[in-house]
C-alpha positions in Angstrom: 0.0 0.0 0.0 0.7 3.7 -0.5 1.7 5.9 1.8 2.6 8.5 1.3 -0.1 12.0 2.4 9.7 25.9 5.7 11.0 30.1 8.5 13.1 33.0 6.7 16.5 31.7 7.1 16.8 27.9 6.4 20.0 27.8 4.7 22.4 30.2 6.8 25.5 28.2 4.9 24.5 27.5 1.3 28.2 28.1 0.5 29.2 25.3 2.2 26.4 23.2 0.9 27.8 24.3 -2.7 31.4 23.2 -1.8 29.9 20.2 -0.4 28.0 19.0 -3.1 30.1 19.2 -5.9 28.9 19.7 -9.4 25.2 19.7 -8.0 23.0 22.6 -9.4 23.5 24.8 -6.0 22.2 28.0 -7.2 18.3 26.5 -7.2 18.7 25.1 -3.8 19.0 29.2 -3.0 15.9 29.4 -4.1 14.5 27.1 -0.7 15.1 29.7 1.5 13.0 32.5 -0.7 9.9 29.7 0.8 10.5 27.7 3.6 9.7 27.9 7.1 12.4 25.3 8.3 14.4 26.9 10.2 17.0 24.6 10.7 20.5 24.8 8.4 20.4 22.4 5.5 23.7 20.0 6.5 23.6 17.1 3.3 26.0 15.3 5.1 23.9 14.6 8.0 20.5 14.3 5.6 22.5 11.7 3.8 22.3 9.6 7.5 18.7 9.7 7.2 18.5 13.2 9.1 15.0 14.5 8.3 14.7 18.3 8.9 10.8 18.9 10.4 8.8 21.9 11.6 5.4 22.7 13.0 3.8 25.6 10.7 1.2 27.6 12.3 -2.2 28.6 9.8 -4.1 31.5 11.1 -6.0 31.5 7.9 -8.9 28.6 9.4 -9.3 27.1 12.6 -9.4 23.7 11.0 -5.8 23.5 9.7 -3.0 22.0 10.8 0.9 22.0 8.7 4.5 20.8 9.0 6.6 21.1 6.7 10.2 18.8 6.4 13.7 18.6 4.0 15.5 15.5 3.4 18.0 13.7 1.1 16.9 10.3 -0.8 19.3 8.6 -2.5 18.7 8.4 -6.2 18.1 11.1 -8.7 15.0 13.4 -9.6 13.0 11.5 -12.0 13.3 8.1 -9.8 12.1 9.6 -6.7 9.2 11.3 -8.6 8.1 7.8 -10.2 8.1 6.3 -6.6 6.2 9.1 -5.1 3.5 8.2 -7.7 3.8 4.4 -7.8 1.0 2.3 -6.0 3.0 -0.2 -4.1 5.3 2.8 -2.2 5.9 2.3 1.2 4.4 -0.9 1.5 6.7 -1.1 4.7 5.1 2.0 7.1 3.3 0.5 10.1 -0.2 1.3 11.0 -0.7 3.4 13.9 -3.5 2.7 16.7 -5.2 5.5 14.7 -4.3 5.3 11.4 -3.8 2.2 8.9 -4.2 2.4 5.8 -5.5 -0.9 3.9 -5.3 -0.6 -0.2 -4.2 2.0 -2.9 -6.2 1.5 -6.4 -6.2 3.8 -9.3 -8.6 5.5 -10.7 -8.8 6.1 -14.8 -9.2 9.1 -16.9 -11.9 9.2 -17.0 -13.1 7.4 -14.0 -14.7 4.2 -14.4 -17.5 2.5 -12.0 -15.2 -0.9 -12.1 -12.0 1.5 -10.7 -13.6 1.1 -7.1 -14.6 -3.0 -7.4 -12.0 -3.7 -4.4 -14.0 -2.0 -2.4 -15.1 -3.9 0.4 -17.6 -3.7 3.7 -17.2 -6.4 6.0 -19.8 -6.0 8.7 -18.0 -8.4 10.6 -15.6 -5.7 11.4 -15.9 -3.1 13.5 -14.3 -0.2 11.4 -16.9 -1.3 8.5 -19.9 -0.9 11.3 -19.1 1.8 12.6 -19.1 3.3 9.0 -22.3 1.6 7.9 -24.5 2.8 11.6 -23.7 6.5 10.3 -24.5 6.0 6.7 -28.1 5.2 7.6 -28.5 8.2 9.1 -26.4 10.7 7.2 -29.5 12.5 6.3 -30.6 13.2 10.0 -27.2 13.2 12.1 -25.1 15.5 10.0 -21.3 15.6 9.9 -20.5 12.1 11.0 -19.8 11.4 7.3 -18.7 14.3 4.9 -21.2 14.5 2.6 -23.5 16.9 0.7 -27.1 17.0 1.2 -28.3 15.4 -2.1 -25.2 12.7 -1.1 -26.8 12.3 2.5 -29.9 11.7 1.4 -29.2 8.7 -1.3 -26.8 7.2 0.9 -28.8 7.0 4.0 -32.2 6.2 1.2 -29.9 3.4 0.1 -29.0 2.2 4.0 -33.1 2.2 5.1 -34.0 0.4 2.2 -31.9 -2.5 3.4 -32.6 -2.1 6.8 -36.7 -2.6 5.9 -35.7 -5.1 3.2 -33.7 -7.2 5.8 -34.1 -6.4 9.6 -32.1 -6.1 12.0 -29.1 -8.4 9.7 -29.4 -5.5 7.1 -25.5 -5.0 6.9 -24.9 -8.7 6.6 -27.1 -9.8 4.3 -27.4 -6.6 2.1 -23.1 -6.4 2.3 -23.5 -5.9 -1.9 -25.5 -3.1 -1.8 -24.1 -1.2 0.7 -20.9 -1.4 -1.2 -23.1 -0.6 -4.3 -23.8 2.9 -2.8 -20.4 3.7 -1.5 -18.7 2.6 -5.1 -21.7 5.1 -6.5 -20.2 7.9 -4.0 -16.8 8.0 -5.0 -17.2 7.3 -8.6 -19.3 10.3 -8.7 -16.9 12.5 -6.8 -14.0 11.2 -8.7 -15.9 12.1 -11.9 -16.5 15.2 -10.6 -13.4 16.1 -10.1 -11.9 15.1 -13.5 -14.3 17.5 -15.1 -14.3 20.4 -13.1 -11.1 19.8 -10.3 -11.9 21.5 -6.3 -13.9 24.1 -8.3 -16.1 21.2 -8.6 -16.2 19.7 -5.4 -19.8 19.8 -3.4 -19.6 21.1 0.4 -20.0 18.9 3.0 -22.9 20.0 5.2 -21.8 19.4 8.7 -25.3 20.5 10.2 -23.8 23.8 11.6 -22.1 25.0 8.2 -20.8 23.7 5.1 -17.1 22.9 4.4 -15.8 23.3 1.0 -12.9 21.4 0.2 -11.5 24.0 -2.0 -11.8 27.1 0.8 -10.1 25.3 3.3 -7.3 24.2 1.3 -7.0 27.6 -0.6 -6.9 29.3 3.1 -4.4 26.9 4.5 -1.9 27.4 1.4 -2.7 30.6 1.0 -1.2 31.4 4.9 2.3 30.6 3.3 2.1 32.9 -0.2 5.6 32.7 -1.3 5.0 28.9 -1.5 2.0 29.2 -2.8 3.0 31.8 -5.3 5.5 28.9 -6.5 3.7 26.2 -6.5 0.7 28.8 -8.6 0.8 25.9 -12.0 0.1 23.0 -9.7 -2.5 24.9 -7.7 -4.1 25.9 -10.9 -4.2 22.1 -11.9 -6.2 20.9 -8.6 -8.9 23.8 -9.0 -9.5 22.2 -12.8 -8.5 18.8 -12.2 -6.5 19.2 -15.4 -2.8 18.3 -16.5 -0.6 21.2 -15.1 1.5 23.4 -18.2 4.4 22.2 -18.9 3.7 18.7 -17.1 5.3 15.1 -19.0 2.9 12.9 -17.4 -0.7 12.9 -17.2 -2.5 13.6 -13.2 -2.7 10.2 -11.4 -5.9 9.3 -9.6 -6.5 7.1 -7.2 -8.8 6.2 -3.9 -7.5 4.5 -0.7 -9.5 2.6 2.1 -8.2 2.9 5.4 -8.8 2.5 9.6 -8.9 6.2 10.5 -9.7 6.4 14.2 -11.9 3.0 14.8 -13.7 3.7 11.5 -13.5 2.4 7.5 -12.5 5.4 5.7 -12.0 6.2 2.2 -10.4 8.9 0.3 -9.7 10.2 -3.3 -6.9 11.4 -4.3 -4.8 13.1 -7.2 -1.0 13.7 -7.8 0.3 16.1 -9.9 3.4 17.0 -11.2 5.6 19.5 -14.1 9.6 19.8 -14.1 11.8 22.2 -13.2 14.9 23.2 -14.2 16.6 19.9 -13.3 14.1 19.0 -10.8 10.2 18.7 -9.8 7.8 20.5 -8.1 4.5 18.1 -7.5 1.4 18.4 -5.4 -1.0 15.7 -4.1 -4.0 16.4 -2.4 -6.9 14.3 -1.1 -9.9 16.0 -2.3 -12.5 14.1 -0.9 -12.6 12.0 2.6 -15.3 10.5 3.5 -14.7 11.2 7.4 -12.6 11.9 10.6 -11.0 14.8 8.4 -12.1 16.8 6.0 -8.8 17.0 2.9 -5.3 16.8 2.8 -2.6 18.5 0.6 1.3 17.5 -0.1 3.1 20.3 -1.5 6.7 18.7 -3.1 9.9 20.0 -4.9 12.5 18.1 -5.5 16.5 19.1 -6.8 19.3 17.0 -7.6 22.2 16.7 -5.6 25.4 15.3 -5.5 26.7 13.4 -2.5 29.9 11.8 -2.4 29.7 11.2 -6.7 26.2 9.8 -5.9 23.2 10.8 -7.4 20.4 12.0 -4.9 17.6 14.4 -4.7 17.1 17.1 -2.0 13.5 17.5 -1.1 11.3 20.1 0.3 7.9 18.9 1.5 4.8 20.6 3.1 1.8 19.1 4.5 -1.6 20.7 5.1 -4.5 18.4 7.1 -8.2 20.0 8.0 -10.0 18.4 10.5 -12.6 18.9 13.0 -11.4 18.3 15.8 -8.5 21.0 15.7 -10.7 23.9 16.8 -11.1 22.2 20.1 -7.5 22.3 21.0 -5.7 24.6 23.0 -1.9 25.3 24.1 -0.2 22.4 25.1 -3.1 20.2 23.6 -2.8 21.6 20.0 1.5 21.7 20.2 1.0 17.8 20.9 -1.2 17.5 17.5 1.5 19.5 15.9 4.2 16.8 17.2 2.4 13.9 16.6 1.7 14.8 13.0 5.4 15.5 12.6 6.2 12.2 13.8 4.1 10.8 11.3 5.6 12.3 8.6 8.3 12.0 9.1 7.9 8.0 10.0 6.3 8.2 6.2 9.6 9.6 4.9 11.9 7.6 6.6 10.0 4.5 5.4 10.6 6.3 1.8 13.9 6.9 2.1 14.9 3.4 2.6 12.4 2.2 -0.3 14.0 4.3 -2.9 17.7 4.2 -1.7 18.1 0.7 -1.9 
């Protein structure tokens, strides 16, 4: 499975990197500290150990967002690293946490097909799946539990009653293939959604006190950092439309995930995108629709090439954005834990990474 999901200053000795690295291009790592919030010194030799640089970012912008944002060395060039980023079996190694583990990567095709989301499966014999399934039949009347739309609340849960008449109180059992039939619907309609229109395109989720949009909180949250957001502008222009950045080689890759977020079967949708850069890449991956426990996700990306000890490696920047509910309700010391935990993640992610594409 797939796992993947900057502070003025960062490189006080960029000269010494430059010494240090050879005949890498050094004059575009100057460009890191122009957008980064890390506020740590870039040292290569000590990123080629496996150091991972890591900082907690603060976004004023909405209540609901949380960032880090970390640097690191992997050892192989540019183009490799990008192709692992994007391939489905990456990371297979990274270990579920007690709140997280994620359970299957699949693709999704341009444009998106009904069979794309056949793995997906509801076991009622679990207790993820029931959890998932007890708010699904009411979607329509307790709101927020699942992120959906009105319209979507109200075919899904339609859909979950007209099992629970059909078949009593062993509805989820023996009506298993429909359930999954509605769900499949759900993300097939979202992906397709997306394809046509990107974010732009993405329906709020009605929470039952407000709507979230997708779109406004990830615009607010990347918008709180504007000179990354100025420079990643062709990528973010690519996830409002759904479309093929400029200048990109490869085509957007789609794909949906099922995972144990929190005690319950989640799915998301995702879509990676990517264009070059003068020896390098800058990409972004964001989760445009969850179906609960958080609302979206966004992976900013750039990645330069480096040369350490005659080797071959890449230098990357990475910034992650997560909205979620439950965010607002933490304070001080409360909140700085959140901040460290999802650090910790990350950077588990990465290190996992690392090893993956070094070997």
């Amino acid at each position: 499975m797939r796992k993947r999901t900057i502070a003025t200053g960062v490189v006080a000795c960029l000269c010494a990197l430059a010494a240090a690295t050879g005949g890498a291009r050094a004059a575009s790592w100057k460009d890191v500290e122009s957008f980064s919030d890390i506020r740590k010194d870039i040292d290569l030799a000590r990123l080629a150990k496996g150091e991972i640089l890591g900082e907690r970012i603060q976004v004023p912008s909405t209540p609901l967002g949380i960032s880090v944002q970390t640097c690191y060395l992997v050892g192989a060039p540019p183009q490799q690293v990008l192709a692992k980023m994007q391939d489905d079996q990456s990371s297979e190694q990274v270990k579920g946490s007690k709140d997280f583990d994620k359970e299957g990567t699949f693709r999704i095709n341009a444009p998106a097909q009904p069979t794309d989301f056949a793995p997906l499966s509801l076991d009622p014999g679990l207790r993820q799946v029931k959890s998932v399934l007890d708010h699904a039949v009411e979607a329509d009347t307790k709101k927020g539990r699942l992120n959906l739309s009105p319209d979507e609340a109200k075919t899904l849960a339609g859909a979950m009653r007209e099992l629970q008449t059909a078949h009593g109180n062993g509805w989820m059992k023996a009506g298993r293939d429909k359930a999954e039939e509605a769900f499949r619907a759900l993300l097939h309609r979202r992906a397709s959604a997306f394809q046509q229109g990107g974010l732009s395109a993405m329906a709020a989720y009605d929470t039952g006190s407000g709507n979230i949009s997708v779109k406004d909180e990830l615009l607010m949250m990347t918008r709180s950092r504007p000179k990354a957001y100025e420079r990643f502008g062709a990528l973010f222009s690519a996830a409002l439309s759904g479309q093929a950045p400029a200048g990109a080689t490869t085509p957007p890759r789609y794909y949906w995930e099922s995972a144990k977020v929190q005690g319950e079967e989640t799915f998301n949708l995702g879509a990676f995108f990517a264009h070059p850069t003068e020896g390098g890449f800058r990409a972004l991956e964001v989760q445009y629709y969850v179906s609960s426990k958080y609302y979206t996700s966004l992976i900013l990306y750039e990645l330069w090439p480096a040369d350490v000890d005659g080797k071959s490696q890449t230098l990357v920047w990475r910034a992650d954005f997560v909205s979620t509910s439950s965010i607002p309700f933490l304070k001080g010391i409360e909140r700085l834990a959140a901040e460290n935990i999802m650090l910790l993640e990350v950077k588990k992610s990465i290190g996992a990474f690392i090893r993956e594409t070094s070997r």
